[in-house]
DRENMARSE-12268 format. One record per residue (C-alpha): residue in one letter; x, z, y. Coordinates in steps of 0.2 Angstrom, whole numbers, plus 5000, padded with zeros to 4 digits. Layout:
N
AXZY/...
***
This chain:
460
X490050944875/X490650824860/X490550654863/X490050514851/X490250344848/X488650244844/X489650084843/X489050034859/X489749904872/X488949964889/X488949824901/X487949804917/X486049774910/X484449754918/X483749904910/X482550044916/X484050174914/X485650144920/X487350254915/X487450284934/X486250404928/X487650534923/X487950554944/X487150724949/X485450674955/X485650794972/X487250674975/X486450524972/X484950554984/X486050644998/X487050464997/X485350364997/X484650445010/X485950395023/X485750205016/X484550055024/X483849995008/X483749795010/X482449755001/X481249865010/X481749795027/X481549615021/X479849645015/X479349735032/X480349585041/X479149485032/X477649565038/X477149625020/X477549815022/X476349875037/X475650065041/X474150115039/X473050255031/X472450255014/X471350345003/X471050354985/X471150454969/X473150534968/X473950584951/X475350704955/X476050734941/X475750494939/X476550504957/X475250364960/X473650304967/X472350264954/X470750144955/X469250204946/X469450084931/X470950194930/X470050354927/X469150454916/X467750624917/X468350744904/X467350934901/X468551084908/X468351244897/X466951304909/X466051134906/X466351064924/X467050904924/X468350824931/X469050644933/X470950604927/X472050484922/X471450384909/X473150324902/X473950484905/X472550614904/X473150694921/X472050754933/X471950664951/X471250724965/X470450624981/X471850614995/X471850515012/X473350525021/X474550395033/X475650285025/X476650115021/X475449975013/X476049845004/X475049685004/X474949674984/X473349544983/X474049434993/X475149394980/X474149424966/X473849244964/X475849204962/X476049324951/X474849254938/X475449084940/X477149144933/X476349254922/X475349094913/X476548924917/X477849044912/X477149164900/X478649304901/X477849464895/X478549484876/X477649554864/X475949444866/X474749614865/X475849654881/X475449494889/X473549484886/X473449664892/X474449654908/X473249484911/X472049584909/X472449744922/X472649604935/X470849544931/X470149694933/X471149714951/X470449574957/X468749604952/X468649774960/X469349694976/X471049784976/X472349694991/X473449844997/X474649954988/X475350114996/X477350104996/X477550285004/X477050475002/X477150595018/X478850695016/X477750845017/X477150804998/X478650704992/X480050805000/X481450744989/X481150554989/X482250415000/X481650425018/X480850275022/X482250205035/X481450255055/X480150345048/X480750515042/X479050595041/X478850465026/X479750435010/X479750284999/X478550264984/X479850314968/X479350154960/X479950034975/X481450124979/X481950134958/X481349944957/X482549884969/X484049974961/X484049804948/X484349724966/X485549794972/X486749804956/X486649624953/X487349644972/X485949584983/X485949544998/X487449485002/X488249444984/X486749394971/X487349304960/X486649344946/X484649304946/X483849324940/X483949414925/X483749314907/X482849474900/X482149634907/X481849774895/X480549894896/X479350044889/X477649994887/X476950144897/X477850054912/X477349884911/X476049894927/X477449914936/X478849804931/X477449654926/X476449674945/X477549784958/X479049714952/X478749524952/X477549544966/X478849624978/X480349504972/X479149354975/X478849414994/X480649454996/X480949254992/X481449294977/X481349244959/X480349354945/X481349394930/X481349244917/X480649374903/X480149534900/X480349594882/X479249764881/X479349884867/X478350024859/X478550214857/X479150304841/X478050464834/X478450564824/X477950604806/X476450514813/X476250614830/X476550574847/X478550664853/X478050774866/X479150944873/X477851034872/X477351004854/X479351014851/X479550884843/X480750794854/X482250704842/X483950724848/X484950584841/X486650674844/X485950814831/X485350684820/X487050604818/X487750724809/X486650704796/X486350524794/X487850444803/X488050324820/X487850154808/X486550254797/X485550304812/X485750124821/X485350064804/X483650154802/X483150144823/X483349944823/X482649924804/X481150034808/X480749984826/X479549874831/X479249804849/X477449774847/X476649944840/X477250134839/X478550144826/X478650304814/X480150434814/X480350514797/X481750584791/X481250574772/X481150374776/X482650394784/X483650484768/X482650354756/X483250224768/X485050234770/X485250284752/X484350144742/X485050004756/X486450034762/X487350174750/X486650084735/X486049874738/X487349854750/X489049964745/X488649984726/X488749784727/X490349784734/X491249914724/X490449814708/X491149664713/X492749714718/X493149844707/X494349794693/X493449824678/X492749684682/X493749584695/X495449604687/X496149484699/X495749564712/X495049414722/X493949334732/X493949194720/X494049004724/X492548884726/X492348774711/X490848654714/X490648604698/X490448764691/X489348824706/X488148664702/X488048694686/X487648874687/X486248834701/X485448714688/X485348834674/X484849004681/X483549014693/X484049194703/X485649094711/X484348954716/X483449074723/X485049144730/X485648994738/X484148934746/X483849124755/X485749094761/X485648924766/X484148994778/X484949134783/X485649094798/X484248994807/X483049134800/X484049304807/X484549194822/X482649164826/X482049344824/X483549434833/X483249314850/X481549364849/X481749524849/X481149574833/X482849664824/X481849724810/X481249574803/X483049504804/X483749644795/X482249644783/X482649454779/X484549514776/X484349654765/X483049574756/X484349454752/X485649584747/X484249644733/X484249444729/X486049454725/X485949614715/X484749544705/X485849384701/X487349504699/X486349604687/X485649464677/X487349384674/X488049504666/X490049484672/X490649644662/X489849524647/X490849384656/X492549474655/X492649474639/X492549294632/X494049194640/X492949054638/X491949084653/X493249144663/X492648974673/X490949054675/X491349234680/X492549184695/X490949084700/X489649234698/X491049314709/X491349194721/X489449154724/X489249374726/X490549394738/X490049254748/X488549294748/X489049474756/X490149394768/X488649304776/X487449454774/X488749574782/X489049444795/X487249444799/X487149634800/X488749654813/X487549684827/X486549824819/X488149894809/X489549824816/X490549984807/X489849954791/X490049754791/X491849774799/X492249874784/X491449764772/X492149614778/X493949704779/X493749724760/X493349544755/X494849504766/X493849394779/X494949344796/X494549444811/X493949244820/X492949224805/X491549334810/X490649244821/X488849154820/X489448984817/X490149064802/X488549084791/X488748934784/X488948944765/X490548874755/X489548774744/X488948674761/X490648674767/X491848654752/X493348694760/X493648884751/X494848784738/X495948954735/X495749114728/X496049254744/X496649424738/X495649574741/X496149694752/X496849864742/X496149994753/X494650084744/X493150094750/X491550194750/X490550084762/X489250214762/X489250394757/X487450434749/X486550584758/X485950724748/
***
């Protein structure tokens, strides 16, 4: 199997999916199996976790107990009906059996106090619409929640510890895995966590199990939980069985790892279904980053133009006098001079693609003043020599702080772009988005680097 590199760091995160993953499930259950799993003990210490039987509408194919807010009556093909999932459109089936409860509305009330004095769930349509499952629990009377399935129906899950004949509901015994990484229960150091990612389909259970069993561990909820949408596909929901499913691997071969990042984190939006198409994808990577963005560069670099081969000095003079007389590097300046509070804001909340938006907005800013000042006019009258090393200067700094701003979408792509402008390696930071004109301190002319460079090979 080849292997690729998506310019990724991978550090211990509290995400639904973990690279422990890549262990052979039969392994990892064989080794669970033979484990106490501490959470589940504390909560039966505690006299939350009790048996009992339960009955109620079962989805199999859910792996969960539904109320009937929760379901719908479709038509079969013979017209009988049928009731099934109404998220998932699977079909339940009435089932009563003996099992583990847990007492969920006792807590129900904690829960939505963190939920609205701290107001966690990101985006806001995710928030309003967990509020609103938990309203409709407590008006249909909801209290417990059944944390295990006899082993007779879920042979392959973790034995609950004592009780072989049962085994533990796949949503506590995966919930607790965030636990037990951050080293509970003897070294928990680390919560909780700043930020829980997570799918929208499984928001139920991270925004209501999950704080409601931390909370009667004696333990604190996670301080956010930052949700995000689906992708379809050339408007259609991915499914196997339609065969639609993308395999980024594939797909990098085509479009690249920075171009693929590029169009994933440009295109995605956390609050709504984003759409995968690979004819927005070609148009995409060619018009910004093969042409805005590494046209730019090789323009200003190149030594029709830039015969000195420079990143040339600041001159504030000149700079001031060319901001009062053409209005594209007023324009210019003021996006630049926002840049980094602007990119900052939208990348903390979340929202990559308006951050990038912003950035390559402003890279079509700078093209436009590049293009309406004409340097290949300017190189040739010696008398404004003065001016041209300032159109230069206000370009490449410009690019510096755009390709800065873009590191943690394209780290590849800004590394490379930086490299050419000759910018030091502990110059690349945040703190560093702060223009020359506002510092003043760029008083000498730094020599490009003399590697060529195609920043971003157009696809065909």
């Amino acid at each position: 199997m080849r292997q690729f590199d998506f310019n990724c760091s991978l550090k211990r995160t509290h995400h639904h999916y973990s690279a422990q993953g890549l262990m052979s499930m039969e392994a990892k259950f064989r080794k669970l199996r033979n484990l106490q799993i501490p959470p589940l003990i504390e909560l039966e210490k505690r006299g939350h976790i009790t048996p009992g039987s339960y009955s109620g509408w079962y989805c199999s194919a859910d792996e969960a107990f539904l109320t009937d807010l929760q379901l719908k009556t479709v038509k079969n093909a013979d017209n009988t009906e049928m009731k099934v999932s109404a998220e998932s459109g699977r079909a339940v089936e009435w089932t009563e059996e003996s099992n583990f409860k847990f007492n969920l509305g006792k807590f129900i009330p904690d829960v939505l106090h963190w939920l609205k004095t701290e107001q966690p769930v990101e985006p806001k349509p995710f928030y309003d619409l967990l509020l609103h499952w938990i309203t409709e629990l407590q008006n249909e009377g909801f209290t417990d929640l059944s944390v295990s399935r006899p082993s007779s129906r879920v042979h392959w899950g973790i034995q609950v510890p004592g009780h072989p004949e049962q085994t533990i509901y796949v949503w506590l015994d995966a919930l607790v895995n965030y636990l037990t990484v951050a080293g509970y229960p003897k070294n928990l150091s680390k919560w909780p966590p700043d930020v829980h990612v997570l799918g929208k389909d499984i928001l139920k259970f991270h925004g209501l199990y999950w704080p409601a069993f931390l909370i009667a561990a004696g333990l604190e909820p996670p301080r956010k939980l930052q949700v995000h949408a689906h992708w379809t596909v050339d408007g259609e929901k991915m499914s196997k069985s339609v065969g639609n499913v993308i395999n980024p691997f594939e797909k990098i071969e085509s479009f690249s790892v920075s171009g693929y990042r590029y169009f994933l984190l440009r295109e995605g939006t956390p609050h709504s279904d984003a759409n995968y198409s690979e004819t927005k994808i070609l148009r995409m990577l060619n018009s910004e980053l093969a042409d805005s963005l590494g046209n730019l560069l090789n323009r200003c670099t190149g030594s029709a133009i830039n015969v000195m081969q420079a990143f040339p000095a600041f001159s504030a003079s000149e700079f001031d006098k060319l901001r009062q007389d053409n209005s594209d590097l007023a324009d210019l300046a003021n996006r630049i001079e926002n840049l980094q509070d602007e990119v900052r804001h939208h990348y903390e909340a979340f929202n990559f693609y308006k951050g990038i938006e912003y950035t390559i907005l402003t890279v079509h800013v700078i093209n436009r003043f590049f293009e309406h000042c004409e340097p290949w006019n300017l190189k040739k009258d010696p008398a404004k020599s003065e001016k041209l090393r300032c159109v230069l200067h206000a370009t490449m700094e410009s690019l510096r702080i755009c390709a800065i701003a873009l590191s943690p979408v394209i780290p590849v792509l800004s590394s490379t772009l930086l490299d050419k402008l000759s910018v030091a390696k502990d110059k690349r930071s945040w703190k560093n988005l702060v223009p020359s004109w506002k510092r003043k301190d760029f008083d000498e002319d730094l020599a490009l680097s003399k590697e060529k460079v195609v920043l971003f090979q157009r696809i065909k």
